[in-house]
C-alpha positions in Angstrom: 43.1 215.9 -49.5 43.1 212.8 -47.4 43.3 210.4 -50.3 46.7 211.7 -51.3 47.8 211.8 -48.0 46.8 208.4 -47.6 48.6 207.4 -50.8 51.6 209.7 -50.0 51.7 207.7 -46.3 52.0 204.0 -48.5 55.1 205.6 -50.0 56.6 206.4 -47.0 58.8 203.1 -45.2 57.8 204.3 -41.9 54.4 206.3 -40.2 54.2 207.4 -37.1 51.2 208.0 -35.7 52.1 210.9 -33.0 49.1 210.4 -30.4 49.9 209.5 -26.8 53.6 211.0 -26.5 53.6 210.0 -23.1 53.3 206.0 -24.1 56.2 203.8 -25.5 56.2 202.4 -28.6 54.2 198.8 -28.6 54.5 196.3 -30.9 51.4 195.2 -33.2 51.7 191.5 -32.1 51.3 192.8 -28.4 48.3 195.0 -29.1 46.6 191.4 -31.1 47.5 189.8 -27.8 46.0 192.5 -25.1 42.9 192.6 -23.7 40.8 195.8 -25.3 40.2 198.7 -24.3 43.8 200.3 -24.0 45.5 202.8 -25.4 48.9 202.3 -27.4 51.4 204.7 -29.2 52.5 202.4 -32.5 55.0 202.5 -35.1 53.8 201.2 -38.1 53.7 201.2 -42.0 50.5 201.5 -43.6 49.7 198.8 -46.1 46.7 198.8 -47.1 43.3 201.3 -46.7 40.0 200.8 -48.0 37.5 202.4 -49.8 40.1 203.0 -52.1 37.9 206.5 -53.4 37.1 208.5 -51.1 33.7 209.3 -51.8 32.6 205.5 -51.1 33.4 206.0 -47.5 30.3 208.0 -46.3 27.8 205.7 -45.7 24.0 205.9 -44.0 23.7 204.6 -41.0 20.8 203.6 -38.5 21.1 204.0 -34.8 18.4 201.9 -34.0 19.1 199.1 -36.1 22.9 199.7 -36.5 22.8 199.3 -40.3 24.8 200.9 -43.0 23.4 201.2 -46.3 25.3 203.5 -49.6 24.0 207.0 -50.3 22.0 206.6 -53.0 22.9 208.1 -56.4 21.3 210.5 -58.8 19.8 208.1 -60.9 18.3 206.0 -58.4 16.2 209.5 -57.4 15.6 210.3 -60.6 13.6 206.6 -61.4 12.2 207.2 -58.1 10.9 210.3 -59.1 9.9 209.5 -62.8 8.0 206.5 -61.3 5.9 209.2 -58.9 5.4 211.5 -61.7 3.1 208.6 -63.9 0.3 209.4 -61.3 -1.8 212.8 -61.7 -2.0 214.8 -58.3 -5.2 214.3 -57.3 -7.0 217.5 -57.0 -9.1 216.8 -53.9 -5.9 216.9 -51.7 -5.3 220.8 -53.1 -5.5 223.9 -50.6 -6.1 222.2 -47.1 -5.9 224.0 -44.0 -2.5 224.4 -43.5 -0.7 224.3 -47.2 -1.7 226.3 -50.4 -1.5 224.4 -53.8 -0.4 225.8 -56.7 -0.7 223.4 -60.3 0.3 223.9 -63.6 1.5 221.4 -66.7 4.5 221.4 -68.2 4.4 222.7 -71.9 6.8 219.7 -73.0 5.9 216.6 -74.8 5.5 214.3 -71.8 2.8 217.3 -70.6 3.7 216.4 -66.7 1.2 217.6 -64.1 3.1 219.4 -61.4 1.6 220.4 -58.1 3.5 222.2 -55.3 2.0 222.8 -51.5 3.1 226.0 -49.6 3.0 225.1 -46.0 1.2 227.7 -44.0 1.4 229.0 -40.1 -1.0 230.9 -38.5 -3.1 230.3 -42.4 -0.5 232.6 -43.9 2.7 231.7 -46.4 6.3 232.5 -44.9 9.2 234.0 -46.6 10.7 231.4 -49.1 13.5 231.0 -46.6 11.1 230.2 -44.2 8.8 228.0 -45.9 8.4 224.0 -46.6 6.8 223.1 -49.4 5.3 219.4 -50.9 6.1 218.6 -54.2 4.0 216.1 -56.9 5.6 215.3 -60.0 9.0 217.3 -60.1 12.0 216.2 -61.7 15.3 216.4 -59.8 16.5 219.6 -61.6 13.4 221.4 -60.6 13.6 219.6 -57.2 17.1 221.2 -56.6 16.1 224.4 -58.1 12.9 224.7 -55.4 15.6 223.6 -52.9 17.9 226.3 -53.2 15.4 229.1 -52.8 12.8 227.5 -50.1 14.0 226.2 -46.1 12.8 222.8 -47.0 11.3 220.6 -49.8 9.2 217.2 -49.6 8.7 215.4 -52.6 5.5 213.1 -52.4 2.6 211.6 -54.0 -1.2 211.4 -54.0 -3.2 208.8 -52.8 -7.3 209.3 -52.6 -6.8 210.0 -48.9 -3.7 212.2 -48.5 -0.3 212.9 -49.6 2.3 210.3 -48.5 6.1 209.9 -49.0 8.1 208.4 -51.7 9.8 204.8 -51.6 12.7 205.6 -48.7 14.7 204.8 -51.4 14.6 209.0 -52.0 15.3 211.5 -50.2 12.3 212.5 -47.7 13.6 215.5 -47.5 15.5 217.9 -49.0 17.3 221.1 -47.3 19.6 223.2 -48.9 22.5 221.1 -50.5 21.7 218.2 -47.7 19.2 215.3 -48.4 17.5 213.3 -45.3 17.3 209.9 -46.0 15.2 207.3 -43.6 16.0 203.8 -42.8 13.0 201.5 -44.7 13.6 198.7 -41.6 12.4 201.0 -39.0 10.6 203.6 -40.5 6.5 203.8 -40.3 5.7 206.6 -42.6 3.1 208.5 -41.8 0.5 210.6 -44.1 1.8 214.4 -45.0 -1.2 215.7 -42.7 0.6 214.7 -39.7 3.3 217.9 -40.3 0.6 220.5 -39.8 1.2 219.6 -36.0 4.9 220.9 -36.4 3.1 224.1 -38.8 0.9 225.5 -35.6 4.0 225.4 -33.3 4.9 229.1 -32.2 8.9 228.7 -32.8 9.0 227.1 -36.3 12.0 226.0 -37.2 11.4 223.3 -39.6 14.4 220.5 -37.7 14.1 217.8 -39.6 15.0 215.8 -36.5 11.7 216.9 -35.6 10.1 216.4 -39.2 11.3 213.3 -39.6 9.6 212.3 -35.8 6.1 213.2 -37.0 6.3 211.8 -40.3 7.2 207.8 -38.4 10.8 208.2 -40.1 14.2 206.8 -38.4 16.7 209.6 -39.7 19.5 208.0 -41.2 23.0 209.7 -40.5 25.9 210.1 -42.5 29.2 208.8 -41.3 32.4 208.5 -42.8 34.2 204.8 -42.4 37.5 203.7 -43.7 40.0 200.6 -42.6 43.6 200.8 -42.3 45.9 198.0 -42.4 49.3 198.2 -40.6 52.1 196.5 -39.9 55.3 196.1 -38.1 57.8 193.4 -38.1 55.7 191.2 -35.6 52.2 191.7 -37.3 49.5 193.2 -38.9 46.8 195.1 -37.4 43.1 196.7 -38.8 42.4 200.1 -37.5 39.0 201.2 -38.6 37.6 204.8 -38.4 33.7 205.4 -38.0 32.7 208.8 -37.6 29.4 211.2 -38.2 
């Protein structure tokens, strides 16, 4: 558990960080002093780290604009989603080409209309583990439910033309336990209609590198960042660690 480490490194007087055994020890106030890039062997106390919880160090980041952003919580999903759900799927966009549409309303008080499109290949449906589906008007429980049993899950919305994308705000897709986020500054979604390119391919593989290409969405990575403070007797020093 690296947060207990880190907190069982602040106890300690001394740390010693053990890279670079062939290098000499070098103070922090030379390093401050030294043109970068070198490499150093330190010894050093660690004073301070931050994020101080360790789940607020994975952020999203964008390669093309070299943003970070949080990952969004439940909740902001869930209004996302509850916001979607106010608008009836719009029946004309049922059973194209390439998907299948199944509909049905929920026997609860809010009587929500769900619709879900099976993505086809070759005009047949795939194995659940195989398949990618579109939903309108799911909740996040049923949301995660669909994505624990299918390869890939969209949620979206009608418009009178085709189905689009959520705000970026969500998830544009979700696979397995992993959500795909997209970076709103230099994304251009694209209508739903433009994935049926990716559903005629021969080797379908559903990469959502690739789904995220031909829906106008810059993928947003997850990397982990955290900043270390040390010191020595001549100085301080901030380390910081960014990795995917």
């Amino acid at each position: 558990d690296l947060e207990l480490h880190l907190q069982r490194c602040q106890q300690l007087s001394v740390t010693v960080l053990t890279d670079h055994q062939d290098l000499s020890n070098t103070e922090l106030k030379t390093i401050t002093n030294s043109p970068a890039p070198q490499q150093y062997r330190i010894r050093a106390k660690l004073r301070t780290y931050k994020p101080q919880k360790l789940h607020q160090s994975v952020k999203l980041y964008c390669s093309k604009c070299n943003s970070l952003q949080e990952v969004p919580d439940r909740d902001d999903f869930e209004f996302i989603l509850h916001n979607s759900a106010t608008t009836a799927p719009n029946p004309e966009l049922h059973n194209a080409s390439w998907y299948e549409s199944v509909t049905w309303t929920t026997q609860d008080q809010k009587k929500r209309e769900i619709a879900i499109h099976f993505v086809k290949r070759d005009e047949m449906l795939q194995h659940p583990e195989d398949t990618l589906l579109m939903i309108e008007g799911g909740t996040l429980k049923e949301i995660w439910k669909l994505a624990k049993r299918f390869k890939c899950v969209i949620p979206v919305r009608s418009t009178e033309e085709d189905l689009e994308l959520l705000d970026l705000s969500a998830p544009f897709l979700l696979q397995g336990n992993v959500k795909y986020y997209g970076c709103k500054k230099c994304s251009t979604p694209k209508p739903m209609k433009n994935l049926s390119s990716i559903a005629a391919e021969q080797q379908l593989s559903w990469e959502p590198t690739e789904i995220a290409q031909v829906l106008g969405i810059e993928l947003l990575q997850y990397v982990f960042i955290m900043k270390f403070t040390l010191v020595d007797e001549t100085g301080a020093l901030n380390a910081y660690l960014f990795d995917y």
